[in-house]
N, C-alpha and C positions, 0 to 999 in steps of 0.2 A: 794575220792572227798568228802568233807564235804556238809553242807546241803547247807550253801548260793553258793557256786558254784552250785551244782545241781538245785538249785530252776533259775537259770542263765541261766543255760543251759536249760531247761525246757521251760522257756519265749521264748528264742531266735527261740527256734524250733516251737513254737507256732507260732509267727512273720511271719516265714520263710514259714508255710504253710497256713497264709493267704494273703500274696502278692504272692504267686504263682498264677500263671493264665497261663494254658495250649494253646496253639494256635498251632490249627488244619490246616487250612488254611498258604499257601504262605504270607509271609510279603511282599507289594508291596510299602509301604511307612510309613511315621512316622511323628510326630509331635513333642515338648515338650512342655508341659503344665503346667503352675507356677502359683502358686497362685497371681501373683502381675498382676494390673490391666494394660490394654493395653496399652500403649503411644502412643498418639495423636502429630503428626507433625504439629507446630502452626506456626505462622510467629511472629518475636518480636513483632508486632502493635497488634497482635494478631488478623488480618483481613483471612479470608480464602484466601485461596490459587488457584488460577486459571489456568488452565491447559491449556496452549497453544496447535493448533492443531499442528503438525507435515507436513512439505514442503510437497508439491504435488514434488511425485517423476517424472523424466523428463525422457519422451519416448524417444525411440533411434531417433526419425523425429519428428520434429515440421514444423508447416507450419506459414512462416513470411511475414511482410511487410520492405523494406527501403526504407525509407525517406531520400531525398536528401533536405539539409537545408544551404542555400548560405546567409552570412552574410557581409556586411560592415565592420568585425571586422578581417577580414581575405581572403586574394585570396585563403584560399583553401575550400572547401567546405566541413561540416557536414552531413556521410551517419549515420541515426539511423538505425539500424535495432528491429524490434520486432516482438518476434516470441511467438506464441499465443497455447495454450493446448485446446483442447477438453473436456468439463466436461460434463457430465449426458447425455453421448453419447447414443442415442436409445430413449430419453423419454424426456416426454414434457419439458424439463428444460433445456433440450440441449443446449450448449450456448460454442461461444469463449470467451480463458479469456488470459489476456496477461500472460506470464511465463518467460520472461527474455528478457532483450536492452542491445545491444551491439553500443558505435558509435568507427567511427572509421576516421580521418583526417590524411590527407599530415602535417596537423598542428599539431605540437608536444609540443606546447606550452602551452598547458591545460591538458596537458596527465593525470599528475597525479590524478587532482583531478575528470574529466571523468571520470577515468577507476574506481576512489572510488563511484562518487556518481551512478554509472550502477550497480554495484554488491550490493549498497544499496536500489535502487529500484526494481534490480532483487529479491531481498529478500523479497520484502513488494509481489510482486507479487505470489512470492511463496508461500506466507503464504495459500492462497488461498482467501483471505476474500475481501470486495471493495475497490481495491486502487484508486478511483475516486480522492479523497483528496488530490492524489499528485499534480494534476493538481494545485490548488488555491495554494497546497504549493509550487510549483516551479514558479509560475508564478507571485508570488508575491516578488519574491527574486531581488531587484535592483543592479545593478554593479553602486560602487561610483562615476568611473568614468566617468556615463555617460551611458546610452540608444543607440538606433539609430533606424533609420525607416524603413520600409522593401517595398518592392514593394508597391504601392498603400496607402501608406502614412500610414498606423498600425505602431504605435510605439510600440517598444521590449524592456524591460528597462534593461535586461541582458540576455546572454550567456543561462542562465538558464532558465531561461522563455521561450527561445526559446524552449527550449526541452521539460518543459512544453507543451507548445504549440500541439508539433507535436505528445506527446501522449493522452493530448487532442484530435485531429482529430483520431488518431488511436482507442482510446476508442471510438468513434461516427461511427468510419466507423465500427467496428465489433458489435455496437448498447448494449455497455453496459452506454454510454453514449447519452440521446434523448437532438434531437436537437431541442427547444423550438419555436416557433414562436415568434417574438414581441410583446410586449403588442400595443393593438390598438393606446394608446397613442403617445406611440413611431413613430408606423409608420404613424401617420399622423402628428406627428414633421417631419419628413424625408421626406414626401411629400410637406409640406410647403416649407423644404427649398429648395428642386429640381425646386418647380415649381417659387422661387424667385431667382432661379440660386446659393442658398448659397454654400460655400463649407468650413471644418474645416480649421482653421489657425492656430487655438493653441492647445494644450495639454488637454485634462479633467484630471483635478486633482483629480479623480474617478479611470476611466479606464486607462489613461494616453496615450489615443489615439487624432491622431491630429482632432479631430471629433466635436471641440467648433466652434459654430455658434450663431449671435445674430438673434435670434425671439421675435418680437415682445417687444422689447427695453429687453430682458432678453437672460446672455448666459447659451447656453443650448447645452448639447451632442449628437451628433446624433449617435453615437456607444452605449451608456448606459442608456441614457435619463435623465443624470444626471443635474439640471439646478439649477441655482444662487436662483432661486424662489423660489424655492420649487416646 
């Protein structure tokens, strides 16, 4: 072996016995470690990234309401059902919260998109967080063709609204919805017009219920309090 080999070999062994490192101890795990710096998971806009929580998983029993919903748009009648989860069972926070509506009609004629928009609401439901909002959003959706009026003269301006509607009262009867009193204002418009026998004949272009009455040379709501006045 000439000298530059040997002076090679020399090195190597040198090398060799200072990355040795004895380990006494079981190996229970490992890592690898590189000198290049971490990467960071950015969004193109480069705005942070927000972690949605994960569905409220669904007990084998839920306890529900149905809603029987009878429209002019159909001899058959709309049963909602809505079946509500138990959260912060045992402590002061306890509370129902809706978990999933199923409707279900002799009327086959909406099917499709029913059966969509129930597994879309059940989803917002699931999420856990306040689906109060669905309320104003479904009840603000009109059918082109037309409205209709339901017992006691409340106009419904679609299909959807209706449903709206009925989870509206279901939010209220399990009280994650309160139910406001009138402003004094209000009820003493509604007093005026009882005691001058008024009763609505037109639409409020507000609420869109038949609840338009003239007081006092100006028309005014007696569902919303909405008036030409101001």
């Amino acid at each position: 072996m000439d000298a530059r080999a040997k002076k090679s070999s020399q090195i190597q062994e040198e090398l060799e016995e200072k990355m040795a490192i004895k380990i006494d101890s079981k190996i229970v795990g490992y890592e690898v470690v590189t000198d290049k710096p971490e990467k960071k998971e950015t969004t193109p806009s480069g705005a942070d990234v927000i972690h949605m929580r994960p569905p409220l998983a669904r007990p084998e029993m839920l306890e529900g309401v149905t809603y029987k919903v009878k429209t002019p748009l159909s001899e058959h009648a709309l049963y909602i059902t809505l079946n509500d989860i138990l959260v912060n069972a045992g402590t002061d926070q306890e509370r129902r919260q809706p978990f999933e509506i199923f409707i279900n009609s002799k009327n086959m004629e909406n099917f499709a998109w029913i059966v969509a928009l129930t597994r879309v609401i059940s989803a917002v439901f699931r999420s856990g967080g306040d689906a109060s909002f669905l309320v104003e959003e479904l009840r603000g959706v009109f059918d082109p063709r037309g409205g209709y009026f339901k017992p006691g003269g409340k106009y419904m301006p679609s299909l959807v609204a209706e449903i709206g509607e009925c989870i509206e009262n279901h939010l209220k009867r399990i009280g994650l919805i309160k139910t406001e009193a009138p402003p004094p204002e209000l009820v003493e418009k509604r007093e005026q017009a009882a005691a001058a026998g008024l009763t609505g004949t037109r639409n409020c272009p507000k609420c869109s219920q038949l609840s338009m009455v003239k007081l006092d040379g100006c028309d005014t709501c007696l569902e919303c309090g909405y008036s030409k006045c101001g």
